[in-house]
C-alpha positions, 0 to 999 in steps of 0.5 A: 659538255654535260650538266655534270662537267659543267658544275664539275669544272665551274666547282673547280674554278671555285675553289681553286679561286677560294684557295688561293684567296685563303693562301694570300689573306694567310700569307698577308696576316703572317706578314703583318704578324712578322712585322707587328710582333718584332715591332710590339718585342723591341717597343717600350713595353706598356707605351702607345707603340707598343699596344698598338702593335700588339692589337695589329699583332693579335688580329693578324695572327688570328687571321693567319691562323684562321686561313691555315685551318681552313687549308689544313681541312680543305686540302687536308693538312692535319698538321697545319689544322693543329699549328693553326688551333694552337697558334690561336689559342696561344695568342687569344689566352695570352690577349685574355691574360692582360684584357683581364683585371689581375686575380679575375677568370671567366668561362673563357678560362675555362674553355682554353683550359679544355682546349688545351687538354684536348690539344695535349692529349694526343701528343702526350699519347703519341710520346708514350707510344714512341717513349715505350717503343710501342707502334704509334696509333698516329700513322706518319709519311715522316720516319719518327726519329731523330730531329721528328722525335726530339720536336714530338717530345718538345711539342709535347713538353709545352702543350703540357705546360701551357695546360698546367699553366691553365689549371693553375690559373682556373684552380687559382681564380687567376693571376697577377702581378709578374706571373701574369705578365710572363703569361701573356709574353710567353704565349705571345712569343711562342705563337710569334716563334712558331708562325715565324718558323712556318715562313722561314722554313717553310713559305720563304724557300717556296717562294724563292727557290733559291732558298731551299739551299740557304743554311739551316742558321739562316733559316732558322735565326728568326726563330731563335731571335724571337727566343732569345728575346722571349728568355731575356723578357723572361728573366726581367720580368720574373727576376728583376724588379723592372716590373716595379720600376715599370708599373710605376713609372706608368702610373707617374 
């Protein structure tokens, strides 16, 4: 064996070690997300339970998503590179939301704000390309129609969101009161839904094969779960006065 397949076979052996490595410390981060974040939605919101999940919930989700970007450029997967640099920024703005004093921003601010432009710009070309019939510079393995071309739009659709939300916030010099704790429940939530969606779909059926041929309302009820909590939250939070009573009751 030559100097050359030497290094060649030992650099293998590395690597292959690495990755797998990184696909249990990101499979372990989403398993610690999955169960911190249904424990941080269903706890009494703002007791000690309730913010202890969420620290385990906020770092487990960074971990996660640090190791899906690190396969996302080693394997490579753009995609995945992009779920895992939105998930961060979701769950990091949404932490920086409430660690924040109400009506105050930083450069941190500043540089999601850029993140998420940066984020949308392309989905929001893609979408005018396909929307206008036009060849998507974005060249895709999937035929762009049907169920891929309603999530583009709807992908689309929040990354514009989550960007007006973070030049409302910086125009503003903050935020407080409800729209400030609908901020940090809905990015919360979102990056709870999307990292739920990648293991149900996508981590469980590889794992047991058997699941490959579950139906698709079991597969995707996690995610709708995490929804359907986030709209009830939602709606307490913005349209009922249980912010009051809460905010209250913490300062009893």
């Amino acid at each position: 064996m030559t100097t050359a397949t030497m290094a060649s076979s030992i650099g293998g052996v590395v690597f292959h070690a690495t990755t797998t490595l990184a696909y249990v410390l990101h499979v372990g981060g989403g398993v610690a997300a999955f169960v911190s974040g249904m424990v941080t939605l269903f706890a009494r919101k703002g007791g000690r339970l309730h913010r202890t999940a969420g620290t385990v919930f906020f770092a487990s989700m960074l971990v996660m998503a640090a190791f899906a970007a690190w396969l996302g450029v080693v394997l490579p997967d753009l995609v995945n590179l992009f779920i895992a640099v939105f998930v961060a920024y979701l769950v990091v703005t949404a932490w920086m939301t409430v660690r924040r004093r109400e009506g105050v921003i930083g450069r941190p601010e500043r540089i999601a704000l850029v993140i998420a432009l940066s984020l949308f710009a392309p989905f929001a070309i893609l979408s005018f390309e396909l929307a206008a019939g036009l060849p998507p510079v974005i060249k895709s393995t999937v035929a762009i129609k049907g169920p891929v071309l309603i999530a583009i739009y709807c992908f689309t659709a929040v990354l514009a969101i989550a960007a007006i939300a973070d030049a409302r916030l910086v125009l503003a010099g903050g935020i407080s009161g409800a729209r400030r704790i609908a901020r940090h429940l809905w990015r919360m939530c979102l990056g709870l839904t999307l990292a739920t969606g990648s293991a149900s779909t996508n981590g469980l059926p590889r794992l047991l094969p058997a699941l490959k041929h579950a139906p698709d309302a079991l597969l995707l009820f996690p995610q709708f779960l995490v929804v359907g909590v986030m709209v009830f939250w939602l709606i307490r939070v913005r349209l009922t006065p249980w912010l009051k009573h809460a905010a209250l009751a913490w300062s009893a």
